[in-house]
C-alpha positions as CSV (number, residue, x, y, z in Angstrom):
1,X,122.8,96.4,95.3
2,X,121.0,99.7,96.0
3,X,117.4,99.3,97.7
4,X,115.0,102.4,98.0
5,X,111.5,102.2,99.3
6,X,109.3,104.8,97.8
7,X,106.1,106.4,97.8
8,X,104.7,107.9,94.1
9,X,102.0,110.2,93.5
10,X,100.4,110.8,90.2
11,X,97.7,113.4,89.6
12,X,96.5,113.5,86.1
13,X,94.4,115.8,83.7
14,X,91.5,113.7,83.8
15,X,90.4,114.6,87.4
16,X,89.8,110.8,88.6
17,X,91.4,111.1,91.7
18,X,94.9,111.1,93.5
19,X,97.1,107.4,92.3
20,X,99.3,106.4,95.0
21,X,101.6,103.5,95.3
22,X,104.3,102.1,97.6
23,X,106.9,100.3,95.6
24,X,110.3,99.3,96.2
25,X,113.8,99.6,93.6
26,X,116.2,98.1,93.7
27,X,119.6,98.8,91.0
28,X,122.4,95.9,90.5
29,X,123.4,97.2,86.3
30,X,119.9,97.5,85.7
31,X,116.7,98.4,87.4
32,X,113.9,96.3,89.0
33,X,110.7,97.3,90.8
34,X,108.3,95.8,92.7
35,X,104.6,97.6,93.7
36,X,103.9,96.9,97.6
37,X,100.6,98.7,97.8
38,X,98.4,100.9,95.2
39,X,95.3,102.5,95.4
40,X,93.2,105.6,93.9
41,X,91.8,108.1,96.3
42,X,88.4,110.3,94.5
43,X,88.4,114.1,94.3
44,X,85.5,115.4,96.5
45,X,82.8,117.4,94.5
46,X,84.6,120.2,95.8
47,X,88.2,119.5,94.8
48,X,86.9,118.5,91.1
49,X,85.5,122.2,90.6
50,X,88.5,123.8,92.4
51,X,91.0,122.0,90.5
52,X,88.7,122.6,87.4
53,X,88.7,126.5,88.0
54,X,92.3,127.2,89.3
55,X,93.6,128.3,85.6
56,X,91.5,131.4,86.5
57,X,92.7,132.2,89.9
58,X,95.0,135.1,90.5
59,X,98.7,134.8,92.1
60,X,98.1,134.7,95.7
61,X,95.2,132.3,94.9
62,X,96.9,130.1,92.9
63,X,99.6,129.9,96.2
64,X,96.7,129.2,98.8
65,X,95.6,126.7,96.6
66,X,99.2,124.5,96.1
67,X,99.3,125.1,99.4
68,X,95.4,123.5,100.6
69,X,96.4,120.8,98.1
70,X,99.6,119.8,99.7
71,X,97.9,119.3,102.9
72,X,95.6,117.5,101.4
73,X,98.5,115.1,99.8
74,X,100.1,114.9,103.2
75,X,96.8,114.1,104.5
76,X,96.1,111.6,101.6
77,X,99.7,109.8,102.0
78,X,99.1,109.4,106.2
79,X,95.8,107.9,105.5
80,X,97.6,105.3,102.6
81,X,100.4,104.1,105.1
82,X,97.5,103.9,108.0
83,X,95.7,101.8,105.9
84,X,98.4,99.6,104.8
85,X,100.5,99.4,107.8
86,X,103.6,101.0,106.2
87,X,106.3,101.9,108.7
88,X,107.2,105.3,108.1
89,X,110.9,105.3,108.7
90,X,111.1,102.4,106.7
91,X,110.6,104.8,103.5
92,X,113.0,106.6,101.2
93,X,110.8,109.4,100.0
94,X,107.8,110.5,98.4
95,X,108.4,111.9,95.0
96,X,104.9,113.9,93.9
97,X,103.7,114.8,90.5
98,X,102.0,117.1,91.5
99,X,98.3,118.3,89.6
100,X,99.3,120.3,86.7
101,X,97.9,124.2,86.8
102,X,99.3,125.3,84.0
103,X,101.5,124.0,81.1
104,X,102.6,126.0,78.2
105,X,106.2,125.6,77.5
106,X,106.0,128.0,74.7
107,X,105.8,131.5,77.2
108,X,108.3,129.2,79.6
109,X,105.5,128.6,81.9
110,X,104.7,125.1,83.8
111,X,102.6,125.0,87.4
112,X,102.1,121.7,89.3
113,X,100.6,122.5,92.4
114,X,100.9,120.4,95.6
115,X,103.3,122.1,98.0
116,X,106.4,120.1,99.1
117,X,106.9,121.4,102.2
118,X,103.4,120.7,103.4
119,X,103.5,117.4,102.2
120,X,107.0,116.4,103.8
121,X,105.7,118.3,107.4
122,X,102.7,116.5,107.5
123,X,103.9,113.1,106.6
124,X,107.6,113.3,107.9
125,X,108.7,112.0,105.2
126,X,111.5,113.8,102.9
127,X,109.4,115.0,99.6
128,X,110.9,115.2,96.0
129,X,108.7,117.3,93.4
130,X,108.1,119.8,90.8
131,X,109.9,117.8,88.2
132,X,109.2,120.0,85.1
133,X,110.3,123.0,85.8
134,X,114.0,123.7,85.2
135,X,113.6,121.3,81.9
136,X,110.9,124.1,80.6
137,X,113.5,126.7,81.8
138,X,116.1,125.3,79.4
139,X,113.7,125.9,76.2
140,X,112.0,122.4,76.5
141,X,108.4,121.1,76.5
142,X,108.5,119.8,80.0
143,X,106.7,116.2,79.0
144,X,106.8,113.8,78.8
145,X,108.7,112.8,81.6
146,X,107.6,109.1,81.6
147,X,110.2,108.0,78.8
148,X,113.5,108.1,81.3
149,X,111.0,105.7,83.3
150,X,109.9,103.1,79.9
151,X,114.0,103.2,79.0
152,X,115.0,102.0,82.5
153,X,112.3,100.1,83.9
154,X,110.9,98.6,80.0
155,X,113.3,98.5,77.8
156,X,112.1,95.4,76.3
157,X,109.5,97.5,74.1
158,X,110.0,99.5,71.9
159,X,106.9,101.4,72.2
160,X,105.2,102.6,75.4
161,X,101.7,104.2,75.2
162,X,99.8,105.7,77.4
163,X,95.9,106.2,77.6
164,X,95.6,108.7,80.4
165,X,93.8,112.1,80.1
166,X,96.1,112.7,77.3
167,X,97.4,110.0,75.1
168,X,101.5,110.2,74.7
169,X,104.0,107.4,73.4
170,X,107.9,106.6,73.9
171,X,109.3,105.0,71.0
172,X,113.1,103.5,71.6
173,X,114.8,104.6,67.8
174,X,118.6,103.2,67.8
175,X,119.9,104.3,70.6
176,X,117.3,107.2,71.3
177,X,114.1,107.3,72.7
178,X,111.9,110.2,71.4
179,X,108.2,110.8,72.8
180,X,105.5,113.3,73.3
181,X,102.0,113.8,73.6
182,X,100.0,112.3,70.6
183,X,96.2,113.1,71.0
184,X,93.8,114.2,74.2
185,X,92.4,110.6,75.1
186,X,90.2,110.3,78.5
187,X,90.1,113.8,78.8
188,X,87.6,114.2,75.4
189,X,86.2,111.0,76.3
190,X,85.0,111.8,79.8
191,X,84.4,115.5,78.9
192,X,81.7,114.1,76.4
193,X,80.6,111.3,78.6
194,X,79.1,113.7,81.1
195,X,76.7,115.0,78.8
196,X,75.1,111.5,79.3
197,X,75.9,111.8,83.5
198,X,78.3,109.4,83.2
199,X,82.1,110.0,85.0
200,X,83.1,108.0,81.8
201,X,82.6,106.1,79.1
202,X,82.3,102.5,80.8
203,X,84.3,100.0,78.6
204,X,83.7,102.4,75.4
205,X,79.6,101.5,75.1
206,X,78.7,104.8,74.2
207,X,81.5,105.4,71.4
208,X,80.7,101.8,70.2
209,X,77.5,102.9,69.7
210,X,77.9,106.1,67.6
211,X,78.4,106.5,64.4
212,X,81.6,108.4,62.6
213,X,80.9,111.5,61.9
214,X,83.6,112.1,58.3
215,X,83.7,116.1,58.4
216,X,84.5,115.9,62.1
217,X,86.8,113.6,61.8
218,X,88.7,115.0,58.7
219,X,88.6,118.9,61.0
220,X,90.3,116.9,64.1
221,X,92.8,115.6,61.8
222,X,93.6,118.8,60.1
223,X,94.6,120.6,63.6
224,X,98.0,121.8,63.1
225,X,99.0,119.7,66.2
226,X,98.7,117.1,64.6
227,X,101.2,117.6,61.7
228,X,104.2,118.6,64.4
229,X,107.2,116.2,65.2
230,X,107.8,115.4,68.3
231,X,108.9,116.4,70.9
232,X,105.3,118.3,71.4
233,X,103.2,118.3,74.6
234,X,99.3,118.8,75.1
235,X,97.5,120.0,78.0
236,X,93.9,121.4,79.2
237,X,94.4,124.7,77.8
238,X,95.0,123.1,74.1
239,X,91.4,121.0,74.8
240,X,89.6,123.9,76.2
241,X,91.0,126.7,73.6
242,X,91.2,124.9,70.0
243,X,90.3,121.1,70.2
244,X,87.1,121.3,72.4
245,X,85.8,124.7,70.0
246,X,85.9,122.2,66.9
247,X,83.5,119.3,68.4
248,X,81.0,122.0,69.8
249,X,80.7,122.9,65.9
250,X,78.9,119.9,65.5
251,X,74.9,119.4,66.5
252,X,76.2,115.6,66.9
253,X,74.4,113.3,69.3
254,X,77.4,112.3,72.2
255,X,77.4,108.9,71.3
256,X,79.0,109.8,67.3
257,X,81.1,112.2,68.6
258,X,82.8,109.5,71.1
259,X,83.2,107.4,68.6
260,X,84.6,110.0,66.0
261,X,86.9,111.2,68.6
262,X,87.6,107.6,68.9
263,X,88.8,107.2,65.3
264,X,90.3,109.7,65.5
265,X,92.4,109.1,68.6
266,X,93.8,105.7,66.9
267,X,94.5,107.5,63.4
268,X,97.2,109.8,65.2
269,X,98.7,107.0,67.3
270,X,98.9,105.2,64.3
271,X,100.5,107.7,62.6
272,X,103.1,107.9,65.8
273,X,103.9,104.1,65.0
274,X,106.4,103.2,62.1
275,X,106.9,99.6,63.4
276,X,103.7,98.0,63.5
277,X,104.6,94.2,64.2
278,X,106.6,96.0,67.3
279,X,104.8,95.3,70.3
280,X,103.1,98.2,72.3
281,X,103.1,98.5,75.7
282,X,99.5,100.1,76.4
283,X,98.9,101.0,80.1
284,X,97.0,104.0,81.3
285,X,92.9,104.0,82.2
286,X,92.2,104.1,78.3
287,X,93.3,101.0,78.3
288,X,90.2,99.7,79.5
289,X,88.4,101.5,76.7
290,X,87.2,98.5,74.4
291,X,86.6,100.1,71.2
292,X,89.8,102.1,71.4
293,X,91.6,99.0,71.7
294,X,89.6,97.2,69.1
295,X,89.7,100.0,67.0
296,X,94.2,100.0,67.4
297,X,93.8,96.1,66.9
298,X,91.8,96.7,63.7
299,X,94.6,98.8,62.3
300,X,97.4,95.9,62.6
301,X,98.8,97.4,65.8
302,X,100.3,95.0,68.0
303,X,99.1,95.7,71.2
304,X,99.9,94.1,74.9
305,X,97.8,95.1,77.9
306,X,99.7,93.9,81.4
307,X,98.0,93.1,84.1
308,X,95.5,95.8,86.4
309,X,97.9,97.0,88.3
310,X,100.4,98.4,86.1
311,X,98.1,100.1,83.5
312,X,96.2,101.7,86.4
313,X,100.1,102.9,88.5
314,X,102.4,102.5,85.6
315,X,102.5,106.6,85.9
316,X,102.8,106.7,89.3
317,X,105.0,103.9,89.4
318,X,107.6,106.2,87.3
319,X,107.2,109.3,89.2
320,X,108.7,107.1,91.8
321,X,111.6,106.4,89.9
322,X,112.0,110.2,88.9
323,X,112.5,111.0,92.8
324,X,115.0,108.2,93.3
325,X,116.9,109.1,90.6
326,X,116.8,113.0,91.4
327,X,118.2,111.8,94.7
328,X,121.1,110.0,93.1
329,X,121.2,113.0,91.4
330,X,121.2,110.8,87.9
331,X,119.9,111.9,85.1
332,X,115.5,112.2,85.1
333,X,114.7,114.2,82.0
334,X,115.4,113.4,78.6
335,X,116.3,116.3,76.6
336,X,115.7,113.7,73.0
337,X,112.3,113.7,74.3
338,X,112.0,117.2,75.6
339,X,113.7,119.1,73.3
340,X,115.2,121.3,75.8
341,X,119.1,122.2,75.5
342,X,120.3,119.4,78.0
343,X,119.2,116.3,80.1
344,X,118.8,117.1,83.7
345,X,118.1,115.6,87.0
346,X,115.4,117.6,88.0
347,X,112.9,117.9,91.2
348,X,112.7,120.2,94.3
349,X,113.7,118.6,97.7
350,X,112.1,119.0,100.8
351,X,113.1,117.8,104.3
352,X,110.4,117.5,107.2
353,X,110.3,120.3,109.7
354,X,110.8,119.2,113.3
């Protein structure tokens, strides 16, 4: 039996804050994981707006940048093992996400900052990242990368969704699995929510509260996003240029347009879902959205929550994997999901500097 003891490192689009977990693997014919330690550390004010405003930064910007935020990863990671009393030399790796800069797969371009070297010189730990890259080289989207992750480690479902800043599915067809990015999720919701100065909408309240808005809704449908197969991918640049445009349209109070959004959040997952008596693995911070869920329930999905843990690290969980296997050198990206022109084990390797 091989053993690995990791560290994973999820940044997502919804700017909540750096997840971090220690888990170990271990591989006899099939995988099995078990979470040590997890917590989330906040953004700073400061980080927020920097991470915010980096899609405007020139070149050697951009490099300073993935450069401060690596140290601040390292920095991150020494204060995680502190607190936990994790014996360095007792881990594998650390395989890092990363916080994505710039994603559009269609000009061959993908940017997750958080520089490896830093990371591995500061911690002393050997550092696995930039995971997306060489897939989007190959004429794929680059996402979602989770599905290599839902195939090994839960295989028992045949549909894995998750509520992050962007909402995106794995479905297991035969002997397949296809995914993508269905609908921007937490990242609407939150975007709207601090018109109220909220961070979020707690529990859903404010969408519960709203009304549904029929033109809206019917716009959001119509986006031509929408209507694509998969694979497809979504990030901040497709909220800010063409989604966000559409609800500004509307002289809506916040609450109706949360809840349109809402609506029609569940209408495209829905539309993603061909087995409805299938049960859906939901994990992600959406998940504790209550009138998304209701809302998914109401439309005869069959939905299973896990416990806290899991929907809150389920990404980070799977970065984890994506480093072990990239060590391995096994296969980490699906091109059935990407659509690029072959799988790949993919990530950039960094050793410690002595």
């Amino acid at each position: 039996m091989k053993n690995y003891r990791v560290i994973g490192l999820m940044s997502g689009t919804s700017l909540d804050g750096l997840d971090i977990i220690c888990v170990r693997f271990s591989y006899r014919n099939t995988w099995k994981y078990q979470i040590e330690y997890s917590t989330t550390y906040s953004y700073s004010d400061e980080w927020i707006q920097k991470l915010k405003n980096a899609p405007q930064l020139n070149e050697e910007q951009i490099r300073l940048l993935d450069l401060e935020y690596g140290i601040l990863l390292g920095e991150m990671i020494n204060h995680f093992t502190q607190e936990n009393k994790i014996i360095k030399t007792e881990l594998d790796l650390i395989s890092s996400h990363g916080h994505t800069i710039f994603h559009q797969p269609e000009r061959g371009i993908t940017l997750q900052i958080g520089d490896g070297q830093s990371i591995s010189n500061l911690t002393k730990i050997n550092v696995i990242n930039n995971f997306r890259a060489v897939d989007v080289s190959l004429g794929g989207q680059g996402a979602p990368l989770v599905p290599i992750g839902d195939q090994l480690l839960f295989s028992e479902y045949t549909y894995c969704l998750n509520l992050g800043g962007i909402a995106n599915i794995s479905i297991k067809e035969k002997n397949e699995i296809k995914a993508g990015d269905i609908a921007f999720a937490n990242m609407v919701s939150n975007d709207l929510a601090k018109k109220k100065n909220l961070m979020y909408d707690i529990d859903g309240h404010l969408a519960e509260s709203g009304r549904i808005s029929v033109p809206l809704l019917n716009e959001l449908n119509k986006l031509p996003y929408f209507d694509k197969p998969f694979p497809k991918s979504l990030a901040t640049e497709g909220y800010v240029n063409w989604f966000k445009p559409v609800l500004e349209k509307y002289d809506l109070p916040v609450e109706d347009k949360l809840h349109t959004v809402g609506n029609h959040l569940c209408i495209q997952i829905k539309r993603a879902i061909k087995e409805i008596e299938s049960p859906i693995l939901i994990t992600g911070g959406g998940s504790f959205n209550s009138f998304w869920i209701k809302n998914l329930s109401n439309l005869g999905l069959n939905i299973k929550i896990p416990d806290r843990e899991l929907v809150e690290y389920k990404e980070a969980l799977i970065f984890a994997l994506l480093g072990v296997l990239k060590k391995e050198n096994l296969i980490n990206v699906l091109s059935s999901v990407t659509g690029s022109s072959s799988d790949t084990s993919s990530g950039d390797m960094f050793n410690p500097n002595s």
